[in-house]
One Martini backbone bead per residue (centre of mass of N, CA, C, O) as a GRO file, in nm:
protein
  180
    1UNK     BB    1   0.548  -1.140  -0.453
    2UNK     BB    2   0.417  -1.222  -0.183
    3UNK     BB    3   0.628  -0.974  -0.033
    4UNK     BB    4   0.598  -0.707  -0.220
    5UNK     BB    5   0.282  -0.645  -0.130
    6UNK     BB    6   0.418  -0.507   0.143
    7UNK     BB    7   0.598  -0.333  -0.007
    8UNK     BB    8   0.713  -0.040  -0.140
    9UNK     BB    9   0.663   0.087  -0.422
   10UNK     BB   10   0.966   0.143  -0.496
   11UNK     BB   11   1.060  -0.166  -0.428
   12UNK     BB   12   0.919  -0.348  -0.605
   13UNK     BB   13   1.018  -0.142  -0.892
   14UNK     BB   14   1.328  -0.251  -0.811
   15UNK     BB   15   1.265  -0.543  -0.846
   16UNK     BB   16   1.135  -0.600  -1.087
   17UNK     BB   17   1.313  -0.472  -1.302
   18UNK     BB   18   1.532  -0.742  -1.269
   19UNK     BB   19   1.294  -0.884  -1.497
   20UNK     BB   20   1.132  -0.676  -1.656
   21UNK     BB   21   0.915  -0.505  -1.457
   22UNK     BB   22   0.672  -0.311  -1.460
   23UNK     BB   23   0.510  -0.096  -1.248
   24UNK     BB   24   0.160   0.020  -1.239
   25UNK     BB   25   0.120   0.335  -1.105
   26UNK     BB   26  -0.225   0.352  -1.145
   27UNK     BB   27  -0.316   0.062  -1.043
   28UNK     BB   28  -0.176   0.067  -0.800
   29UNK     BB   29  -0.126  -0.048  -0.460
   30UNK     BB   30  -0.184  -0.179  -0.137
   31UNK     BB   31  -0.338  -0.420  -0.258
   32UNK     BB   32  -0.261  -0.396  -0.570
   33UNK     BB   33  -0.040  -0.525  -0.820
   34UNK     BB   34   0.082  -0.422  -1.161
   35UNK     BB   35   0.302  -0.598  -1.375
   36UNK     BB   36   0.518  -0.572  -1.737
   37UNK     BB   37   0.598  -0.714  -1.971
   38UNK     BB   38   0.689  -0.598  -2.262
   39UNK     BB   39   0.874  -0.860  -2.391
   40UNK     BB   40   0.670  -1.100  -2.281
   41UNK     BB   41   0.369  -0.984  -2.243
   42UNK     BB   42   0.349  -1.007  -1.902
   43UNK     BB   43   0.122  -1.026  -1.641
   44UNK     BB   44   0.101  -0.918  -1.347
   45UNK     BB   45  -0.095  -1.014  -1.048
   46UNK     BB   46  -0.111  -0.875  -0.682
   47UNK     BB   47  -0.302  -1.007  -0.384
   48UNK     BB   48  -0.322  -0.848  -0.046
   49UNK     BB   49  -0.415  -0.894   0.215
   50UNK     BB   50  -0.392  -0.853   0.519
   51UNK     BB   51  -0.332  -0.461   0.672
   52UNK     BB   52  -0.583  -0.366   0.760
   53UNK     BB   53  -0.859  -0.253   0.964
   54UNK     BB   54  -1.064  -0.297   0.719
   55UNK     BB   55  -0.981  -0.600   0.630
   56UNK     BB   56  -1.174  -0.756   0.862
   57UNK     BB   57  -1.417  -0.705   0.804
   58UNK     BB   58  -1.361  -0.857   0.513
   59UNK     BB   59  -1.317  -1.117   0.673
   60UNK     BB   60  -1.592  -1.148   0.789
   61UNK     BB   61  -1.753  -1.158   0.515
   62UNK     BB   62  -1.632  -1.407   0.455
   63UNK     BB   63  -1.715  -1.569   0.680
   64UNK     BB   64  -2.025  -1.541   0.549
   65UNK     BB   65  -2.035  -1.497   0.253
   66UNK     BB   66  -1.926  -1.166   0.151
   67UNK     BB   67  -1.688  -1.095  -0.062
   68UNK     BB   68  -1.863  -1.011  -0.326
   69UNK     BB   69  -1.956  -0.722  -0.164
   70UNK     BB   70  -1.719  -0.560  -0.119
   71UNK     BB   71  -1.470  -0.328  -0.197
   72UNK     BB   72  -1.211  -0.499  -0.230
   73UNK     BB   73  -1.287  -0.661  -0.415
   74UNK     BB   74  -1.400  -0.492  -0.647
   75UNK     BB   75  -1.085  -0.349  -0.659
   76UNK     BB   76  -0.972  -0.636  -0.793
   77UNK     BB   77  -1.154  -0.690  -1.042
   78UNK     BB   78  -1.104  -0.416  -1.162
   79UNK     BB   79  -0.821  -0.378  -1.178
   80UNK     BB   80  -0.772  -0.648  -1.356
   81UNK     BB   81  -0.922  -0.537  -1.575
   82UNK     BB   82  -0.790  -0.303  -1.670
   83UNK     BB   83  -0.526  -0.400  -1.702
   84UNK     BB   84  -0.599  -0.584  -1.973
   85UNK     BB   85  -0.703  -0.338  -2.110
   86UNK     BB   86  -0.435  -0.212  -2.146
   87UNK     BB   87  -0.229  -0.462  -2.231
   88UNK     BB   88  -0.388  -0.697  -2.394
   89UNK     BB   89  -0.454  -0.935  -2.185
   90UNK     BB   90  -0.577  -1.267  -2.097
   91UNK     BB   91  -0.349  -1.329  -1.952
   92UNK     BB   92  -0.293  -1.390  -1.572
   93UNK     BB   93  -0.068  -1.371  -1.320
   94UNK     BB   94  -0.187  -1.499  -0.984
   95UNK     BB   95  -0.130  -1.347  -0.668
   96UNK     BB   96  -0.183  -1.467  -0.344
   97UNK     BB   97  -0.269  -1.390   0.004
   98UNK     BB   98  -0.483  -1.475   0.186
   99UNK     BB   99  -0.721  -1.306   0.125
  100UNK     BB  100  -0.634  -1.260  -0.160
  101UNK     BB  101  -0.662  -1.521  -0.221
  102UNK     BB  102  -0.976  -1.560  -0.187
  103UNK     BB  103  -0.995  -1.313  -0.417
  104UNK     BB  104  -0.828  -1.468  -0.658
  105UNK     BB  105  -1.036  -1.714  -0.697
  106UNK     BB  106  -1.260  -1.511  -0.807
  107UNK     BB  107  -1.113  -1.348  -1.019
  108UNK     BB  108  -0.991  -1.619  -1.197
  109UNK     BB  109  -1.002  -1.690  -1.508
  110UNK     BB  110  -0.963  -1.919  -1.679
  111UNK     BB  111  -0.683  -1.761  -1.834
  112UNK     BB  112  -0.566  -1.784  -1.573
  113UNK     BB  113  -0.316  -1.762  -1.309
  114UNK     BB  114  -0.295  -1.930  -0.978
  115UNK     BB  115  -0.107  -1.810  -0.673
  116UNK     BB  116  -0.235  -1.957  -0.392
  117UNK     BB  117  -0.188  -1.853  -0.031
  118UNK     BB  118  -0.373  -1.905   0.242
  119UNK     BB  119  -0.646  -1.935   0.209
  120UNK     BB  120  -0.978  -1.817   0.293
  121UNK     BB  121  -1.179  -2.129   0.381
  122UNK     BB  122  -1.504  -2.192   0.410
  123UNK     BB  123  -1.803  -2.326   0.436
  124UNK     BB  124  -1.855  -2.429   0.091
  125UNK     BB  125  -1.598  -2.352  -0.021
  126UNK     BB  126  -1.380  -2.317  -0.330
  127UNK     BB  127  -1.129  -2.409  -0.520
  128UNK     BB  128  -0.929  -2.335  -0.800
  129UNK     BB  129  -0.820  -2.503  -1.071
  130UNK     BB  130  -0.621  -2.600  -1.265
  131UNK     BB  131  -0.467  -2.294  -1.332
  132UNK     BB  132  -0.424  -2.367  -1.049
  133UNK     BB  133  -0.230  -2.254  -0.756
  134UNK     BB  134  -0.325  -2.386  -0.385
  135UNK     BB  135  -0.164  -2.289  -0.089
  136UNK     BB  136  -0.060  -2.459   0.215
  137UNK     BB  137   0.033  -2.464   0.530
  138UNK     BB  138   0.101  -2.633   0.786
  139UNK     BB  139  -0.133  -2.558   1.052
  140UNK     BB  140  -0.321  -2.368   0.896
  141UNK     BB  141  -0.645  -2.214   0.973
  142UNK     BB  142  -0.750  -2.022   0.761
  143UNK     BB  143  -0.716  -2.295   0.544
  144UNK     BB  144  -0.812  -2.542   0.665
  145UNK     BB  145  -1.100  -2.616   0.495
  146UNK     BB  146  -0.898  -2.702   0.230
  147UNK     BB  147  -0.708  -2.919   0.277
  148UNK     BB  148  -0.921  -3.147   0.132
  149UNK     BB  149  -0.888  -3.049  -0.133
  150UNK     BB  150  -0.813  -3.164  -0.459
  151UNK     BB  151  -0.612  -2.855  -0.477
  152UNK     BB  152  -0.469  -2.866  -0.240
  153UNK     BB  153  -0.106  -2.774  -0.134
  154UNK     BB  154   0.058  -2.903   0.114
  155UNK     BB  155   0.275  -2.777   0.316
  156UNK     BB  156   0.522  -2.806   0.503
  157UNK     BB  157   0.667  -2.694   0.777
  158UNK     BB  158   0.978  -2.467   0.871
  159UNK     BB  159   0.906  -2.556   1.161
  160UNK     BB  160   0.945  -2.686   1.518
  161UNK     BB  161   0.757  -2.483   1.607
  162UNK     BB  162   0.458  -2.357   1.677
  163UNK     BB  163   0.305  -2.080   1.473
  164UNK     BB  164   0.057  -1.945   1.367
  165UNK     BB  165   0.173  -1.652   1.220
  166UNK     BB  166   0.400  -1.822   1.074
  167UNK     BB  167   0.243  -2.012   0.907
  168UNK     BB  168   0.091  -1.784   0.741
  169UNK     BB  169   0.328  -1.680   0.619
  170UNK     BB  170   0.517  -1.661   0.348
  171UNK     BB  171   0.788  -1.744   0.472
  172UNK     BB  172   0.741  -2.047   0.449
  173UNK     BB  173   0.790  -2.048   0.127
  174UNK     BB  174   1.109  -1.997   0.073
  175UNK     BB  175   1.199  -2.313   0.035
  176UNK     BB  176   0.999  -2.423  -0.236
  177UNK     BB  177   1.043  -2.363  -0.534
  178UNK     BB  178   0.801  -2.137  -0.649
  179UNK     BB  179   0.771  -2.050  -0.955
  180UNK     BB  180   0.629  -1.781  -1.210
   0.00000   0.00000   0.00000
């Protein structure tokens, strides 16, 4: 999932199709992904990271405390609501890697499974907890605020070399054997 928040509407919905997953391309974009399964009932959603050069200042109100007043957010909360509201579904299963992990943590309600990869946490911001699973790679400094949180689930690296880009990316959990 949280690899083909970054790959082309067409490859989601190619990749998503053979699990059963429509993408909602009224509701996608290249920020957040929308798929249902309409005979299991199920909606996921998946929020994208850092992709664009507009991303980074999303990131710098992150760090200072303002993620919850940015465009992305916003843009993300509603995006959400709509999808529940289309589908009639109150619990969501929510993807999300880097910023959007950030932003997945706070739009994520009480009824919602969140899986968060590396997010960026802030001086006093906490991760959420209960049927939130938030992970980080060891070694990763994005989350690395977060690493001592009570709910927090550090992945060993499966590099041999430290390599910052690397242990950040997604591919560090493919043989994680996480799944949704």
């Amino acid at each position: 999932m949280l690899k083909l928040g970054y790959a082309t509407e067409k490859k989601q919905g190619k990749v998503m199709n053979k699990y059963g997953y429509k993408i909602d391309n009224d509701l996608s974009n290249d920020n957040q992904q929308v798929y249902y399964n309409p005979d299991k009932k199920k909606l996921l959603y998946n929020v994208t990271g850092t992709h664009k050069v507009q991303d980074y200042i999303t990131d710098a109100r992150l760090a200072l405390g303002g993620l919850k007043n940015t465009q992305r957010y916003k843009e993300a909360e509603k995006t959400l609501q709509k999808a529940k509201d289309k589908y009639k579904e109150n619990k969501v299963v929510i993807t999300s890697h880097s910023l959007g992990a950030s932003i997945g943590n706070y739009i994520k309600k009480p009824d919602d499974e969140l899986y968060a990869l590396n997010a960026g946490v802030t001086l006093g911001q906490t991760t959420k907890g209960g049927n939130a699973k938030n992970y980080r790679d060891e070694g990763d400094v994005i989350s690395g605020l977060g690493a001592n949180q009570k709910n927090m689930i550090t992945l060993p690296s499966p590099y041999k070399e430290y390599d910052p880009y690397k242990v950040h990316s997604y591919d560090a959990i493919k043989n994680q054997m996480i799944f949704i």
